[in-house]
N, C-alpha and C positions, 0 to 999 in steps of 0.2 A: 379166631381160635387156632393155636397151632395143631396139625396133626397128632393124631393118635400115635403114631410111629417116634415122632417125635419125642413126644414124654419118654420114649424108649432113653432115646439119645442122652437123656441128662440122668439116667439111673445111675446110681454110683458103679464103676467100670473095673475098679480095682478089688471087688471086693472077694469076688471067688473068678477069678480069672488069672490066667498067665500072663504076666508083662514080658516082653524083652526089651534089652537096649540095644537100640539101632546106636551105632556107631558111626560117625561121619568122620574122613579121612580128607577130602576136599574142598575148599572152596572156591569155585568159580563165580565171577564178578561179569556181569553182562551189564551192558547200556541198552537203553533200551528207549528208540523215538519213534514219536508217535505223530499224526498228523496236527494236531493241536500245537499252537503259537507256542514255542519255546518251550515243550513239556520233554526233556528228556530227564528219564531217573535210571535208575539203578537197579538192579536186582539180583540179591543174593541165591544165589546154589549154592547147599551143601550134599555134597556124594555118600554114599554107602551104597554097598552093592542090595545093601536091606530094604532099598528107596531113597527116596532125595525129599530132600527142605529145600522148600522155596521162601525167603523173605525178602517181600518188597512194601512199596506203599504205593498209593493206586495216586490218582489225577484230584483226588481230596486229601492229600497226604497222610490218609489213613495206611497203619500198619495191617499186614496180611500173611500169614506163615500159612503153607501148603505144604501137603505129606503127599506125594504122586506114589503109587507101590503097587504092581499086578492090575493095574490098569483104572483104577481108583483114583481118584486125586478129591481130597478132602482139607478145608479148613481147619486148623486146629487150634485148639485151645494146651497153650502150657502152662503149667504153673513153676513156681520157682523154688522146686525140686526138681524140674525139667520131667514130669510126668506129664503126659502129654493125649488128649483124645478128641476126638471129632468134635464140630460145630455142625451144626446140623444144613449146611451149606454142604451138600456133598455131588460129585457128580463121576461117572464112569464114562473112561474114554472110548470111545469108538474105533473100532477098526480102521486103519489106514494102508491103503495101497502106495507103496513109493515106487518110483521109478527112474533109473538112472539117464542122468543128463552127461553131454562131454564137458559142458563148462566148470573150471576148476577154481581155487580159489586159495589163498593163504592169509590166518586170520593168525595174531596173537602167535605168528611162528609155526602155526601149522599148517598142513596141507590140508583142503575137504573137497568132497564133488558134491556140487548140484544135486537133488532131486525132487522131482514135480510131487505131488502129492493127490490124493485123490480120497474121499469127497474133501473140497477144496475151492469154497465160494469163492475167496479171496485172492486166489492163482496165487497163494504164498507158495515157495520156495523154501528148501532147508538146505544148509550147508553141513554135511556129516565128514568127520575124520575116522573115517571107515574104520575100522578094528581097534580104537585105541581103547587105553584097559579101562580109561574113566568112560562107562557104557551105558549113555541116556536113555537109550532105545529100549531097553529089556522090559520096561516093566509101560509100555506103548504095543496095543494088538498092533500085529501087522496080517493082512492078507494073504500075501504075497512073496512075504522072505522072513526071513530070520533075520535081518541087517541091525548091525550091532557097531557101534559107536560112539564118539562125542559128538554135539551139537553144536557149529561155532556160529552160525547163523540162521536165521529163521525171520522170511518175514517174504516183503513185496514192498516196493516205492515208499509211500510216507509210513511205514509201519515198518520194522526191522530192529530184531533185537540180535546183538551182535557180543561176540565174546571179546572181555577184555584182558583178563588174567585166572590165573590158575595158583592156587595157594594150600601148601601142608594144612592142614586143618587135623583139632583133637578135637571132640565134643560127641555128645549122645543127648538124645531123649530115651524116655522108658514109656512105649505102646503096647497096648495089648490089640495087635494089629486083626486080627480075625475076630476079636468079641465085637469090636468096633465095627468088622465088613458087616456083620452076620445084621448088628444092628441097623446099617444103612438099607439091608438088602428087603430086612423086615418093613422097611419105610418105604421102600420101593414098590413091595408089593403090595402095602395098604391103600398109596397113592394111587396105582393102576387099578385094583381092584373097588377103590370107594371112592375117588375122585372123578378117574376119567378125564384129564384135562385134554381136551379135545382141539380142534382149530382155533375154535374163536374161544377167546379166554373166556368170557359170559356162556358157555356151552353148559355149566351149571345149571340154570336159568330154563332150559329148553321147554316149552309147553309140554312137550310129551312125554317129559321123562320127572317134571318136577310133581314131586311128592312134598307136602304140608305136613311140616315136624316140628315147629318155631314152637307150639306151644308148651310140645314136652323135652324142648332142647334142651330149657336150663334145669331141668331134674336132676343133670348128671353133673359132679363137677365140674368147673370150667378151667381152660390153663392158656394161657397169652403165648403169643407166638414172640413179641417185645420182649419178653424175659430174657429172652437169647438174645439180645443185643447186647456191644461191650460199650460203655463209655463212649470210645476213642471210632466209633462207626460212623461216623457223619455222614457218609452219603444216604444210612438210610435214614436215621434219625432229623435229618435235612426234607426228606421226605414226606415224613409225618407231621401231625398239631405237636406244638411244642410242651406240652400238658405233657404227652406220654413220659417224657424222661422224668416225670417227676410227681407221678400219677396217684404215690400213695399219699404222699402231701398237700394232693390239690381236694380232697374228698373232703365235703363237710362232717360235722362231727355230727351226726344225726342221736337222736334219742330213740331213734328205733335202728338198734345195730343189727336187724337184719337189711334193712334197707340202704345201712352204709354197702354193704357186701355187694348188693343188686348193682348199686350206684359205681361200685368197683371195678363189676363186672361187665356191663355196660360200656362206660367209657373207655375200658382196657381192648374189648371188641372193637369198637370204634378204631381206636391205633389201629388193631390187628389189620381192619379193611384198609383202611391208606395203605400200609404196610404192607399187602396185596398187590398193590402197582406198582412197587417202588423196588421191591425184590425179587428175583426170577426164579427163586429153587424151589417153589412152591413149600414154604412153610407154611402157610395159612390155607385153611381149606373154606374160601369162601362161602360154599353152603352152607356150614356149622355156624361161618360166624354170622353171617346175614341172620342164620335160623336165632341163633342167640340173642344178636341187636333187639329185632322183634319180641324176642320172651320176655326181654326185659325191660321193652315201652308198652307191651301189654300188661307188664306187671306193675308198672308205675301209674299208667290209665286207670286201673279194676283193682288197687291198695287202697284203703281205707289209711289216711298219718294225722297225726294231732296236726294243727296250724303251724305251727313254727316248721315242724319235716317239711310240708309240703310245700312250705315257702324256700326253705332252703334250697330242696330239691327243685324248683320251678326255677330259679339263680343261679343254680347249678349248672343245668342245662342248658340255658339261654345264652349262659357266658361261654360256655366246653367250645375252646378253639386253641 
């Protein structure tokens, strides 16, 4: 079951809020190699001083559009009016300490300096064109400084994403950038305050902190964390039973249609747990969904169905893969 916050994420966003349009004036064109056999791609920056669009495709050749703005960096969903709002893949950047190096560099024609970075598992490196007006840095915490500039490289040995060109650019999307934080921040805080996700991912689970809810889980509407998936997602829909992408067509036609709903609900939970491991922004709140799986094998064990449901049902489940 996806989060409560969640359900926030997909309320209609335009309907009593202010939009603006971010206006994008640049596009910068980066390469980008990675340690993997012949994987290098591309990725698109577009600039505004309002935030930056990121568009690339990942190592599944799935497409990816990212809004980075006051230190946020969120997935976004457009449509083609170019109105544009969060996916519920959201995450805030962290504070960075940089540090200046002598080593110098000229990428694409320009000049940048070296600096180290910190926290910094990876002993990446950025290469900055200190002062220039296209200014990546602004909307990145820093520690430490105010340092303000272009970014023409970023990386460490088999990982380095390097700038290649720079291009006029017209275009906008239309965000309503603050209804959209307020709503992440809301998700933030349901996740910390009812989740807990603690070291070990199963910290859910804890003898001493688990409490027995399953029975009255599914009392309350249920809603799929899967819903939020687009089509064109394969790494995580790769992850999942191949049923999910097609889960309202896989459901037998029962004569008892509350039982179709159970049956619904059910195997949608089921996606949801794979869906668990496979995705890292904590959409799914394993306790709910576990507590749900269970409400609705107790409710399928302790139903009374004519022969043919219960056949069907018994088919059903046997096959669910």
């Amino acid at each position: 079951m996806k989060n409560l916050a969640l359900i926030l994420l997909l309320c209609p966003v335009f309907l009593f809020c202010q939009t603006e349009q971010i206006h994008f004036s640049k596009k910068l064109e980066y390469e980008v190699k990675t340690d993997r056999k012949s994987n290098t791609f591309l990725l698109d920056l577009y600039y505004s001083p309002d935030g930056l669009f990121i568009n690339t495709l990942d190592e599944y050749k799935d497409e990816h559009n990212l809004f980075v703005k006051s230190a946020v960096m969120a997935q976004l969903n457009v449509d083609l009016d170019k109105n544009a709002s969060f996916l519920p893949r959201v995450d805030t950047l962290s504070s960075i300490t940089f540090e200046k190096t002598k080593e110098k560099n000229t990428i694409a024609g320009l000049t940048c300096t070296y600096y180290k970075m910190s926290p910094n598992p990876k002993n990446f490196k950025i290469c900055i064109a200190e002062d220039n007006p296209i200014d990546l840095l602004s909307n990145i915490p820093q520690k430490n400084s105010n340092l303000k500039g272009l970014i023409l490289q970023f990386g460490e040995g088999r990982y380095m994403l390097t700038l290649q060109s720079i291009q006029e650019y017209s275009n906008y999307i239309s965000l309503d950038f603050s209804a959209e934080k307020e709503k992440f921040q809301k998700q933030q805080g349901y996740q910390e305050g009812s989740l807990r996700a603690d070291d070990d991912e199963f910290s859910e689970y804890d003898g001493e902190s688990y409490r027995s809810g399953y029975k009255t889980s599914g009392e309350e509407e249920g809603s799929l964390a899967i819903d939020n998936l687009e089509e064109g997602e394969g790494y995580y829909w790769n992850g999942i039973p191949r049923y999910c992408q097609e889960l309202d067509s896989k459901i037998p036609d029962f004569k008892n249609k509350e039982l179709k709903g159970h049956v619904q609900n059910y195997a949608g939970q089921v996606c949801d747990m794979y869906l668990s491991f496979v995705e890292k922004r904590q959409m799914v709140g394993k306790k709910i969904t576990l507590d749900l799986i269970r409400y609705e094998e107790n409710y399928f064990r302790n139903t009374e169905f004519d022969k043919n449901d219960r056949k069907l049902l018994d088919t059903f489940l046997n096959n669910l893969d």
